[in-house]
C-alpha positions in Angstrom: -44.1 -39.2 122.1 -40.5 -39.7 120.4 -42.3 -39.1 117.0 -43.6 -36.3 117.8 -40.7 -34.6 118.9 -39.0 -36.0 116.2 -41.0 -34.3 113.7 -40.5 -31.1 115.9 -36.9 -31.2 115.3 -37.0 -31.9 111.7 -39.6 -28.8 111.4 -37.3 -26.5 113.6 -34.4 -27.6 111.5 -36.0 -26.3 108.4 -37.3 -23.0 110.2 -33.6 -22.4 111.5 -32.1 -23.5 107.5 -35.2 -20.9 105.8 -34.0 -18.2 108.4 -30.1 -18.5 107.9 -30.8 -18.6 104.1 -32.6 -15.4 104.2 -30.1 -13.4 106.7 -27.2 -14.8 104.4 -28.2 -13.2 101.3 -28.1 -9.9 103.7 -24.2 -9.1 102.9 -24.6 -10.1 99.1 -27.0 -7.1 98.9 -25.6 -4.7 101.0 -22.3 -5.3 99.0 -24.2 -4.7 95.4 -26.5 -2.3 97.1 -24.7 0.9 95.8 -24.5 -0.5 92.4 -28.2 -0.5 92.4 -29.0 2.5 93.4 -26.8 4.0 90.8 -28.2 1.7 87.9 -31.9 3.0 89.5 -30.4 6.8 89.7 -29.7 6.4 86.7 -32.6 5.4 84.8 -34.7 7.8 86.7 -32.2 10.8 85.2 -32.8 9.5 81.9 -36.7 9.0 82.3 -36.8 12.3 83.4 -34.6 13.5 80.4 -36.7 12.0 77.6 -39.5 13.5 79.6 -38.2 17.0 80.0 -37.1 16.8 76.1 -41.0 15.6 74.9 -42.2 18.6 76.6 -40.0 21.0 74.3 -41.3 18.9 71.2 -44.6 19.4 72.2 -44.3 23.1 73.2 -42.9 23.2 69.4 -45.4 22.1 68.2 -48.4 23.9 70.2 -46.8 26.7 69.1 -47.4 25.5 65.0 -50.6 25.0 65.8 -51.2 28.4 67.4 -49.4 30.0 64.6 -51.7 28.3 62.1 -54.9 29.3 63.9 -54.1 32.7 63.8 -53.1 32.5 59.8 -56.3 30.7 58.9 -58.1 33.1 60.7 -56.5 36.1 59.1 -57.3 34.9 56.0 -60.9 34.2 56.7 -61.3 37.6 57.9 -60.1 38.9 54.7 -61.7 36.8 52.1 -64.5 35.1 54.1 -63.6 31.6 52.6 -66.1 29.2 54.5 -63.4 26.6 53.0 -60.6 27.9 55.2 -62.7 28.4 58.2 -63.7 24.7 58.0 -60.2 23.7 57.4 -59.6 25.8 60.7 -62.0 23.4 62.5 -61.1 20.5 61.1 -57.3 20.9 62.6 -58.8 21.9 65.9 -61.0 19.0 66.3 -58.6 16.9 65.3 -56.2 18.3 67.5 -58.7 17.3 70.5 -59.5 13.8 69.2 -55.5 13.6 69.4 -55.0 14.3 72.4 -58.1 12.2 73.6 -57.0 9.4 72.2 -53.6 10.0 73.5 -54.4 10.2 77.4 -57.8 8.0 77.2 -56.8 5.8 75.1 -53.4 5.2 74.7 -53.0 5.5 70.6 -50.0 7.7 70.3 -49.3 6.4 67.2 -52.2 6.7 66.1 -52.9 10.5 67.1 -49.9 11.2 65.8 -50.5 10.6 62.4 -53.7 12.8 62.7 -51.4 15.5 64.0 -48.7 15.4 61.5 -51.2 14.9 58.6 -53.2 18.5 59.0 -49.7 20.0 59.9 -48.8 19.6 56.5 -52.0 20.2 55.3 -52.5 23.5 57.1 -48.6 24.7 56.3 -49.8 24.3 52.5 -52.7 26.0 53.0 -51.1 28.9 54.8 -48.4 28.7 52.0 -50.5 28.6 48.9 -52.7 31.3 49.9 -50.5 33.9 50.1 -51.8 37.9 49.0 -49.3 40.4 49.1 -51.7 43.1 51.3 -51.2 39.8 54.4 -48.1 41.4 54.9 -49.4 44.4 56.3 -51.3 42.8 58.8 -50.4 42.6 62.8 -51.8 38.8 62.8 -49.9 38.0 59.6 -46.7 39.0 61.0 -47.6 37.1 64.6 -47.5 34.0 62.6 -44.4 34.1 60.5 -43.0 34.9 63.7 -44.2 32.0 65.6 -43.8 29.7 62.6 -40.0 30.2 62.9 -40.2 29.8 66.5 -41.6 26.4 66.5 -39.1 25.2 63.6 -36.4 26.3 66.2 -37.7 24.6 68.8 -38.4 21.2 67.1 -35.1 21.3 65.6 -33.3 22.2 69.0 -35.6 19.4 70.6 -34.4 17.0 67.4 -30.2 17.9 68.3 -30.4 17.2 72.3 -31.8 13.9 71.6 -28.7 12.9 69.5 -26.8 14.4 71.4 -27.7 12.8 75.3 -28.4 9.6 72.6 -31.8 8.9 73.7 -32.9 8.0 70.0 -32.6 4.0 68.4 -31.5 4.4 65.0 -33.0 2.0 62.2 -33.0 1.5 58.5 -35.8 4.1 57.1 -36.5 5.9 54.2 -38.7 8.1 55.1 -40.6 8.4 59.2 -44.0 8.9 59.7 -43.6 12.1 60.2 -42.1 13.0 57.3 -44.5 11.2 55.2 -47.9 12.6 56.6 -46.6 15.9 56.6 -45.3 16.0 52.5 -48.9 14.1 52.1 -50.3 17.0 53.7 -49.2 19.6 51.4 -49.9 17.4 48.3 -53.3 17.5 49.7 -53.2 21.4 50.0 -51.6 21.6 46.9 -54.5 20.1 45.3 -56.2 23.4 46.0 -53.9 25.2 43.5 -54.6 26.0 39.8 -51.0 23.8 39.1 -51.6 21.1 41.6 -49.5 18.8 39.2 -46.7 21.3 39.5 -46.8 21.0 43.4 -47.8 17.6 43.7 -44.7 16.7 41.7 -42.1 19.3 43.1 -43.3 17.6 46.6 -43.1 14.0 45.7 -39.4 15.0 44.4 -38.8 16.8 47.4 -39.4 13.5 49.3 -37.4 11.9 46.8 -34.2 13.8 47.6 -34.8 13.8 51.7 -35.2 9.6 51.0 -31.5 10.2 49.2 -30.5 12.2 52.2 -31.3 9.3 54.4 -29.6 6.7 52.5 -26.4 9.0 53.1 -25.8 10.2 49.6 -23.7 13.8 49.0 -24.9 14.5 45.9 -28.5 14.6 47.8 -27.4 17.0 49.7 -26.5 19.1 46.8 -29.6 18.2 45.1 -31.7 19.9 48.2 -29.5 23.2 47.5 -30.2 23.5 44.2 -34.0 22.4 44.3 -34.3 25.1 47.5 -32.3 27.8 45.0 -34.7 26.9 41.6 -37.9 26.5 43.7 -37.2 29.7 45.6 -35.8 32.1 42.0 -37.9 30.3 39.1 -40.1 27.6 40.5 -42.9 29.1 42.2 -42.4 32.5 40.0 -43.3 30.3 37.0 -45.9 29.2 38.6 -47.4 32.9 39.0 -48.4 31.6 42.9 -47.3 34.0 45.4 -46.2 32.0 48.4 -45.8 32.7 52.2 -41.8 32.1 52.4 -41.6 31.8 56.1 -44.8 28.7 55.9 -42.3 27.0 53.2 -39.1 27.3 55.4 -41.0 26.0 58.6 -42.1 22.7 56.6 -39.0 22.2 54.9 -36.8 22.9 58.1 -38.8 20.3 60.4 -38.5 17.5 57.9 -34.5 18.4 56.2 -33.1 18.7 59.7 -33.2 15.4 61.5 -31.7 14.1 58.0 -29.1 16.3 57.2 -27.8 15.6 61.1 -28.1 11.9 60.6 -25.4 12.3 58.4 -23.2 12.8 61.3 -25.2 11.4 64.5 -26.5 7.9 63.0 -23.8 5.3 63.2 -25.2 3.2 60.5 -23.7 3.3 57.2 -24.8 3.4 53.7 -25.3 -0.8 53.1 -27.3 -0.6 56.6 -29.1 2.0 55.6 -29.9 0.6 52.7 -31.2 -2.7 54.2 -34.7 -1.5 54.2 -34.8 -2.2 50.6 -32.4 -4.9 50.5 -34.8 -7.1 53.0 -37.1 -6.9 50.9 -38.9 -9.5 48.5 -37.0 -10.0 45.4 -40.3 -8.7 43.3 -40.8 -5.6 45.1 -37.2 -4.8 44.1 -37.7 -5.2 40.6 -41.0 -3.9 40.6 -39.3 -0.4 42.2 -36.8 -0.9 39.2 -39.9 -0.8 36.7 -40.8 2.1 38.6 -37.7 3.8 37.8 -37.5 2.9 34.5 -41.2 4.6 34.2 -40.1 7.6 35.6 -36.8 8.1 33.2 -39.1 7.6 30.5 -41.5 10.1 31.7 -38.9 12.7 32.6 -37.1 12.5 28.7 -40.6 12.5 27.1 -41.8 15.8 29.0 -38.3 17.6 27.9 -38.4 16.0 24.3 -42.1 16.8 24.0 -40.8 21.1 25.0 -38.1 21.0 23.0 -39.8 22.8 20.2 -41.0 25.2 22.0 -37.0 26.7 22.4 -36.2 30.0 20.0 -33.7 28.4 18.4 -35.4 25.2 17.9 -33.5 24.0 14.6 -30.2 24.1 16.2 -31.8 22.3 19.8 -33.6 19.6 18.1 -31.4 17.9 16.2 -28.9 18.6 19.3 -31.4 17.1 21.8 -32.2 14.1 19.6 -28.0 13.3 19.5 -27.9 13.6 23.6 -30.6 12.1 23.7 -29.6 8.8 21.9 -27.0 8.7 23.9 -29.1 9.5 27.1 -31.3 6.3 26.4 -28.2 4.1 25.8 -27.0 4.9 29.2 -30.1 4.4 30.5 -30.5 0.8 29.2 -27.0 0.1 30.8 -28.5 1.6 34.0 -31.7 -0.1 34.6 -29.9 -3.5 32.9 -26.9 -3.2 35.6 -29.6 -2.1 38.2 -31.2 -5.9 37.2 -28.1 -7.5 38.0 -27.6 -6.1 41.4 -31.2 -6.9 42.5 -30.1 -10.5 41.5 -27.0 -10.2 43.6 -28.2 -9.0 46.3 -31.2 -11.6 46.1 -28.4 -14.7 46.4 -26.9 -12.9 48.8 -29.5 -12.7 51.0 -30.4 -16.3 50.6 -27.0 -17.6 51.6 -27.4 -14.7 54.6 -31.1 -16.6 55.7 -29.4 -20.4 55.5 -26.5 -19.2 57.9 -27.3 -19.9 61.6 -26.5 -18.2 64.4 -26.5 -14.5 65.3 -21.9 -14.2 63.8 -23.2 -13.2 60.3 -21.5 -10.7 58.6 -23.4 -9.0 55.3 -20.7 -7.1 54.0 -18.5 -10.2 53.9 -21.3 -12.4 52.0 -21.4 -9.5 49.5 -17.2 -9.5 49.4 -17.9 -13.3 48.6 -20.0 -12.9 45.8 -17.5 -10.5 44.0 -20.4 -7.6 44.2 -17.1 -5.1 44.7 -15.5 -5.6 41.9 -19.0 -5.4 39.5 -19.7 -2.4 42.0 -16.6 -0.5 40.7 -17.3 -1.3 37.1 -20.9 -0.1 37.6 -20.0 3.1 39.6 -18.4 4.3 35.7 -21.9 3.7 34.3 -23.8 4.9 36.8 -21.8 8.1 36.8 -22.1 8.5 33.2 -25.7 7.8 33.3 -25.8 10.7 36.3 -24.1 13.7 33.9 -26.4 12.6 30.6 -29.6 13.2 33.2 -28.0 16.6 34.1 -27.2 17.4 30.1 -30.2 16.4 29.4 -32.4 18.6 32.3 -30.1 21.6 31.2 -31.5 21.2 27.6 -34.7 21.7 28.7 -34.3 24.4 31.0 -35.4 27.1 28.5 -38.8 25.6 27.4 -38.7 24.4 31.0 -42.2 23.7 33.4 -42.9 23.3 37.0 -43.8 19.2 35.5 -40.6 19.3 33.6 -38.7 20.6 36.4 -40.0 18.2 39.4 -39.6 15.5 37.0 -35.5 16.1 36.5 -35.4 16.6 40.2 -37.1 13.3 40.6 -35.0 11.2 38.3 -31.6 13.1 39.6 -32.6 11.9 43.2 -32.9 8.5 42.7 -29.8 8.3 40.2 -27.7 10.0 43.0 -29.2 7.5 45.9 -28.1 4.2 43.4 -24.5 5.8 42.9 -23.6 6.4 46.0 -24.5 2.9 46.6 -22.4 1.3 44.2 -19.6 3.9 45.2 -20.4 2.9 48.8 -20.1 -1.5 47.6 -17.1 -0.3 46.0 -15.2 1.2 48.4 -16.1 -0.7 51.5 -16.5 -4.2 50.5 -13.8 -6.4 50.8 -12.2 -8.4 47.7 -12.7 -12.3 46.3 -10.4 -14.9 48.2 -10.4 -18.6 46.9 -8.4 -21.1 49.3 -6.4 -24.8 49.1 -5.5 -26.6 51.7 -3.4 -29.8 52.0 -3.4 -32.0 55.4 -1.3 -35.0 55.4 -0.4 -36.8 58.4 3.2 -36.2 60.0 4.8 -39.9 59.3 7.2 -39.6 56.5 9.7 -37.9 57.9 12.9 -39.0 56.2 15.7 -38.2 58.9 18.4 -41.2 59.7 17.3 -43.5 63.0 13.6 -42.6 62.2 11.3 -45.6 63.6 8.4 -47.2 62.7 4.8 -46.1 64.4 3.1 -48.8 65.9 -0.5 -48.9 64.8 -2.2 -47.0 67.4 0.4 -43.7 67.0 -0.9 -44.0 63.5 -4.7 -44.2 64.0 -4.0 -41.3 66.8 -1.9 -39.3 63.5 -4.7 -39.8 61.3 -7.8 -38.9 63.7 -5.7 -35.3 64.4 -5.3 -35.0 60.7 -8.9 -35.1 60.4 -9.8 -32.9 63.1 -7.6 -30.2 61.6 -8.8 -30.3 58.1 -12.2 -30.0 59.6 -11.6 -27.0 61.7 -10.1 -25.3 57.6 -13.3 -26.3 56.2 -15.1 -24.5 59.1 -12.7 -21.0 59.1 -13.3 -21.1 54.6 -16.6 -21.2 55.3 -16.5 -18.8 58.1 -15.1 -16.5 56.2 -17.0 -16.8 53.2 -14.1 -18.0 51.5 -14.6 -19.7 48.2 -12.9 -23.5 48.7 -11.2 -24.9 45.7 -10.8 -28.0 47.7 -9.3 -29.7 50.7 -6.7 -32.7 50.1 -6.1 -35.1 53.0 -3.1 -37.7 51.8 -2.6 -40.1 54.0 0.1 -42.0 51.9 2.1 -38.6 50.6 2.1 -36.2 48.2 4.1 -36.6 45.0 5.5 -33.4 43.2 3.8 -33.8 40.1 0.3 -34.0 41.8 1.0 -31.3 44.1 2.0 -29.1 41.0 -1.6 -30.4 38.8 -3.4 -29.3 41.4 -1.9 -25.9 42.8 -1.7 -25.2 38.7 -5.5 -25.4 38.1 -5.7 -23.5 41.7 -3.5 -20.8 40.6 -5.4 -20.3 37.4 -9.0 -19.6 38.7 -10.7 -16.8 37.9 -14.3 -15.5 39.8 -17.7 -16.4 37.8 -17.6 -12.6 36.8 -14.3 -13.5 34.9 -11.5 -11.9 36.7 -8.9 -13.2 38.9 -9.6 -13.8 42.3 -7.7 -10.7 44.4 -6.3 -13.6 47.1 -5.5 -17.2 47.0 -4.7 -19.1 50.1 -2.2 -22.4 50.5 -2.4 -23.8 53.7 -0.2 -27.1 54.4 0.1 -29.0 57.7 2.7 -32.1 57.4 6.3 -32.5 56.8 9.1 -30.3 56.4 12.5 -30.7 56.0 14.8 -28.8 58.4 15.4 -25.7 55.8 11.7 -25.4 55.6 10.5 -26.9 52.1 7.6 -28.6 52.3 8.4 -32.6 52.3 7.0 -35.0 49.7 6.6 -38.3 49.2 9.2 -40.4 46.9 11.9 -38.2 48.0 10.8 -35.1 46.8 10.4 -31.3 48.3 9.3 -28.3 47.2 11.2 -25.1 47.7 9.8 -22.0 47.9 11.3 -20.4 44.3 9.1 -23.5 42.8 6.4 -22.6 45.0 7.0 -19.3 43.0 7.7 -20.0 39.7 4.0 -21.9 39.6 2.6 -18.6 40.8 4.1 -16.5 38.4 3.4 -18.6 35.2 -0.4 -18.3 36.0 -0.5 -15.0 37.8 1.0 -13.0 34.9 1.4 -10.0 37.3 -2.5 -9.8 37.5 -2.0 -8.0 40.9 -3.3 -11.1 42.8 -1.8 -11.9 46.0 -0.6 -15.1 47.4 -1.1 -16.3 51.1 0.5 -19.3 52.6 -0.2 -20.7 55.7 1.8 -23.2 57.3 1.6 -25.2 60.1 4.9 -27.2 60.0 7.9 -27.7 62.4 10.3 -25.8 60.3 8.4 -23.8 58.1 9.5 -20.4 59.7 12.9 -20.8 57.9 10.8 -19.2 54.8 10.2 -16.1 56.6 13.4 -14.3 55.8 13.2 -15.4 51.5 9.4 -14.2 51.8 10.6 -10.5 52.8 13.2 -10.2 50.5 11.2 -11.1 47.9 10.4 -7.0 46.0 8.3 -8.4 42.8 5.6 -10.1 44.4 2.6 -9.7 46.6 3.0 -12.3 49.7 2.8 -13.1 52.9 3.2 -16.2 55.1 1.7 -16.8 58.1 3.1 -19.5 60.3 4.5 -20.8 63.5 7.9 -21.6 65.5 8.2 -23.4 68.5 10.6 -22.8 71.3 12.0 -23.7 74.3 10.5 -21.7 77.6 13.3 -21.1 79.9 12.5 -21.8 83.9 9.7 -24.2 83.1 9.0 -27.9 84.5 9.5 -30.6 82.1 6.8 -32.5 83.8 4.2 -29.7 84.0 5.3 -29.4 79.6 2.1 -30.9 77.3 2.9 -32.0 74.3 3.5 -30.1 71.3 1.8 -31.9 67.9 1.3 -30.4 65.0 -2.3 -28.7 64.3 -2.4 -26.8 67.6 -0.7 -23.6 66.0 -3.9 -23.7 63.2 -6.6 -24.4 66.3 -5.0 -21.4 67.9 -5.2 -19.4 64.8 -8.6 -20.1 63.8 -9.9 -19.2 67.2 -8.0 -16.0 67.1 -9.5 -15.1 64.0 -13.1 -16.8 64.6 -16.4 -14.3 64.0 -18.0 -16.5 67.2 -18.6 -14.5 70.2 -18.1 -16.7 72.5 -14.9 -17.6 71.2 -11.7 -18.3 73.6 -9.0 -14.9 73.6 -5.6 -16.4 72.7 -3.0 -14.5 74.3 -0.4 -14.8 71.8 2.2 -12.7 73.8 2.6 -15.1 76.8 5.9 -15.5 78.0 5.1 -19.3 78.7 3.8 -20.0 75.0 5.8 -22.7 73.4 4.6 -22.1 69.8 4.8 -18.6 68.9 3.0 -17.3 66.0 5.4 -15.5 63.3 4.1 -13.7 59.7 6.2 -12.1 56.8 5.4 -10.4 53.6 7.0 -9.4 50.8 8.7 -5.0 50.4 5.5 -4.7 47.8 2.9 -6.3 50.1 2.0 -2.5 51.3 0.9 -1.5 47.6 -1.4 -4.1 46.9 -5.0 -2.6 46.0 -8.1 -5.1 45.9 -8.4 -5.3 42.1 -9.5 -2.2 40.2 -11.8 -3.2 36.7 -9.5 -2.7 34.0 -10.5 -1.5 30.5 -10.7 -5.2 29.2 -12.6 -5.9 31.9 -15.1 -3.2 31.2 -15.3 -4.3 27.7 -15.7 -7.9 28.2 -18.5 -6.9 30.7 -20.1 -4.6 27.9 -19.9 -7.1 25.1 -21.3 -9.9 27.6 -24.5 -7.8 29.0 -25.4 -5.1 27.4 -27.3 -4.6 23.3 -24.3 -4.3 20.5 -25.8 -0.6 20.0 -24.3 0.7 22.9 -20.7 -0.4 22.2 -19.6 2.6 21.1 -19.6 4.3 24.9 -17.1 2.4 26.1 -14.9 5.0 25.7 -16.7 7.4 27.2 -17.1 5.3 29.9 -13.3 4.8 30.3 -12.2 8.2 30.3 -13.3 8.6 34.3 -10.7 5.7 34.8 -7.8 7.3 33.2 -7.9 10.8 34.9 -5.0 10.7 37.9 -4.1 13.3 39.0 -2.9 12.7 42.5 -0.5 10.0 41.2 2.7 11.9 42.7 0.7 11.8 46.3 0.2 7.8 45.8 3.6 7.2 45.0 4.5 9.3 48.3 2.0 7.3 50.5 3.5 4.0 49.1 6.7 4.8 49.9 5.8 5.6 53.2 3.5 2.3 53.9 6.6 -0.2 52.8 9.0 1.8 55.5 6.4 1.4 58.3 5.6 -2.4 57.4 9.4 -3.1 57.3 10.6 -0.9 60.4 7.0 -1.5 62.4 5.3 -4.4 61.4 2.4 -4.6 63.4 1.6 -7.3 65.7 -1.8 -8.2 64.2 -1.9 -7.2 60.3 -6.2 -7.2 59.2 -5.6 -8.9 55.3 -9.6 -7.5 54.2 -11.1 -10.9 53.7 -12.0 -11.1 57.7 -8.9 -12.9 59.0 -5.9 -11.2 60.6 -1.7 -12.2 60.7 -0.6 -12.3 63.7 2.8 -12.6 65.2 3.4 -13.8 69.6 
């Protein structure tokens, strides 16, 4: 009997537990309840938003299809082409199976395509076979109308979803859309006398909105003057009367959502561009063979013309001098073009080995010196751009609708690649090569100094470690290139230090150049005016520190960092600003004395904890630990200086040695004599009295309000508490 109400107890025990767990949770919700009914408000505004917004693409685009119906069926009436009236069918039915297979089936995708593949199809159709008596007809005019309509519509429908943001933006060249729909009116085009013509002028077409996408300018003006040519010479030259108001509907439903990218889409040209960049490294140089087939094309059709011209004996030989100098460029181009795709192949295997979700691109490109061959390639490239325009203009009097689509072709992808390398240039940080020196804080030479027993020392020693560890890990972070990383255990001598910080000082990238930074980081001994102690006696003073720099700099334009994490290395924050000839900074610590705090409650201050603090300040991690470097309580306090100039310095700019040792080193002797033309676009300044305004201006704002975090490019920032 006792068992059993034993067990009765135990089971009301855990009914009584179960029910006060459930009523507990009771508050918890209640609290959180209005939180979640605005999350749930909130998603059901925005489903019905996206909703409400589909049905103005699809009215859009019933409206196209109505719009065609009626044009196809205009001209059937007047021509009694069985050919249009089965292409009139064929949409139809395939409008139905689309929308079968949307609601029955659930292939959106799928029906999609259909749709957008015999809307292109059709708007060709409509375009191409134009007569002028259609414009004397009721139903004629019904569909221009309505083809404008929907345009407006899809475009409207294309600006409120960037605008309420309901669109994910991705790397593309071209969307589905936009593909069916130009493959559409090749297909329709194909029905033409001059399909090549119109095949052509579409795939160029194509080739400029794929420009457009990858955010280049001069695509934009490349549209303009294709829609000006194609609109005054094109199509006349062609002798095909077209339906202008078909044309602008399929041109305005695929130029729009581009062109407003531009603004809308946050990514920039590198992401945009990482379509092609993911890919294998074959399929890049395979695209680059394409290219180079294309250029050929393009300069055979023109040479082939050139006879043709009235004034043929002066043109030729003309044509044949541009044009030498055309296929130099050219062999620069693709040859430069090679070397990027190699580039941008090792960068993308150091970007694959790199774990973790904190990589950073850009900053693997900055490693790899890809801005400063981006800047001497952007000279080429634009070179290369203005031959292709010389050359087109040449040809424009024994032009051809081939000839014509081919120059538009070639001066779409030659404007995509240099906006690129404008885009590396610009961007992209500079090279940074580092040395650091740890060695453990027991020589101090100051009278009355004792002697560590052996466990202070192993203790010295294992925090020694642990901070030239946690360098390794921010050079490597940061994509810094590591000349190396001493840890001297026994002291530095002078002469040593000065061997080594001599072949640091004199290193130059594997393009050739200098680096544009080079770091020195010390953590050890000081003597109480700041110069860094050394073993037999010796110190070195900042003016040697100098004087090294200078004999291997050779006012280069490189900059020198040093980071310090000593005890009195802040006394070389005062020499370091006054210095006016040199470009550098120091970035290091101070520790003081907090008033109205308990001695007992005080840790102990060692040296090594200012560089933990600093590398998690300036750590890519997201998880990393925010150091408040303002706290009133903060014993070491965080203090940077740089020099009056420090504002002026420009990541390095190729000079015209560097251009001609880059010529001589990669490209055929035959093509030496262009260097000059290729160095007149550096020469040309002609806002040099603005830039001397705006350096004058950026040295009194860093000396009268230096900022309390200063960003140096590479991916690290100075800081000061």
């Amino acid at each position: 009997m006792n068992k059993i109400l034993n067990l009765a107890k135990i089971r009301i025990n855990y009914f009584v537990r179960d029910v006060i767990h459930c009523f507990s949770g009771i508050p918890n919700n209640i609290q959180h309840l209005p939180l979640h009914l605005k999350i749930r408000v909130n998603r059901i505004r925005n489903m019905k938003l996206q909703f409400e917004l589909n049905y103005l693409q699809y009215i859009a685009n019933i409206i196209l299809l109505v719009a065609l119906g009626i044009g196809l069926f205009d001209r059937w009436n007047h021509t009694e082409d069985t050919v249009i009236l089965m292409l009139g069918f064929m949409g139809l039915a395939i409008f139905c199976v689309s929308c079968a297979l949307t609601y029955y089936f659930s292939m959106e995708q799928f029906a999609a395509s259909l749709v957008h593949l015999w809307f292109g199809c059709l708007l060709g159709v409509i375009a191409f076979t134009e007569k002028p008596q259609y414009k004397k007809h009721m139903p004629d005019q019904i569909m221009d109308i309505m083809l404008i309509s929907s345009v407006c519509l899809h475009n409207f429908w294309s600006l409120a979803v960037r605008c309420k943001r309901t669109i994910t933006y991705g790397p593309t060249l071209l969307t589905k859309m936009e593909m069916l729909e130009m493959l559409g009116m090749g297909i329709a085009g194909c029905m033409s006398p001059d399909w090549a013509a119109i095949c052509l002028i579409t795939t160029a077409f194509a080739f400029t909105i794929i420009s457009i996408r990858l955010k280049s300018l001069l695509g934009v003006v490349n549209l303009l003057a294709m829609g000006i040519i194609s609109i005054l010479w094109f199509f006349p030259m062609l002798k095909i009367y077209i339906n202008g108001f078909s044309l602008v509907c399929f041109v305005g439903r695929l130029t729009f959502e581009p062109l407003i990218d531009m603004y809308y889409s946050t990514l920039s040209t590198l992401e945009r561009w990482r379509r092609l960049f993911d890919c294998g490294t074959y399929v890049r140089k395979l695209a680059i063979v394409a290219v180079l087939l294309l250029e050929v094309t393009m300069y055979i059709v023109v040479a082939v013309l050139m006879p043709q011209h009235k004034e043929w004996l002066l043109m030729v030989p003309m044509f044949v001098v541009f044009g030498f100098i055309w296929v130099c460029f050219h062999i620069v181009f693709i040859i430069t073009c090679w070397q990027i795709n190699n580039k941008i192949s090792d960068c993308n295997a150091v970007f694959r080995s790199i774990l973790g979700e904190d990589k950073s691109m850009n900053q693997i490109m900055a490693s790899k010196g890809i801005r400063h061959f981006s800047l001497v390639a952007q000279r080429f490239f634009l070179c290369t751009y203005l031959t292709t325009l010389i050359v087109g203009a040449m040809g424009w009097t024994t032009r051809t609708g081939i000839s014509v689509s081919l120059v538009f072709m070639v001066i779409a992808v030659e404007s995509a690649i240099l906006s690129l390398v404008n885009e590396m240039g610009c961007v992209l940080g500079g090279t940074c090569s580092a040395y650091a020196v740890v060695a453990p804080a027991t020589y101090i030479r100051k009278p009355g100094t004792t002697v560590l027993h052996t466990g202070a020392l192993q203790e010295l020693g294992t925090r020694s470690t642990q901070i030239l560890n946690a360098v390794q890990r921010f050079l490597g972070e940061h994509m810094i290139d590591t000349y190396g990383c001493d840890y001297s255990s026994s002291g530095l001598t002078l002469d040593a230090l000065k061997s080594k910080l001599g072949l640091f000082f004199d290193r130059h990238t594997t393009d050739g150049p200098r680096y544009d930074s080079y770091i020195v980081y010390y953590s050890g001994h000081t003597l109480q005016n700041g110069d860094l102690a050394l073993s037999d006696n010796d110190n070195l003073k900042l003016e040697t520190l100098l004087e090294w720099w200078e004999e291997k700099n050779l006012h280069s334009g490189s900059r020198l960092i040093l980071i310090l994490d000593t005890e009195f290395s802040h006394k070389w924050i005062k020499p370091v600003r006054n210095n006016t000839s040199l470009y550098l900074a120091v970035q290091t610590c101070q520790v003081v004395q907090v008033k109205n705090r308990d001695p007992e409650s005080e840790s102990e201050i060692n040296l090594g904890d200012f560089t933990q603090d600093w590398i998690t300040f300036n750590s890519t991690v997201s998880d990393a630990v925010d150091i408040n470097w303002t706290a009133k309580q903060r014993q070491i306090r965080a203090v940077y200086s740089t020099s009056r100039i420090w504002s002026d310095f420009t990541f390095r700019l190729p000079t015209q040695d560097d251009i001609a040792q880059h010529w001589n080193s990669n490209f055929p002797s035959i093509t030496k004599p262009l260097i000059k033309a290729v160095n007149v676009c550096g020469q040309c300044d002609i806002f040099c009295c603005c830039d001397s305004i705006m350096k004058c201006l950026r040295r009194k704002k860093l000396s009268w309000c230096p900022p309390t975090v200063l960003d140096t490019g590479h991916g690290f920032k100075f800081v000061k508490s």
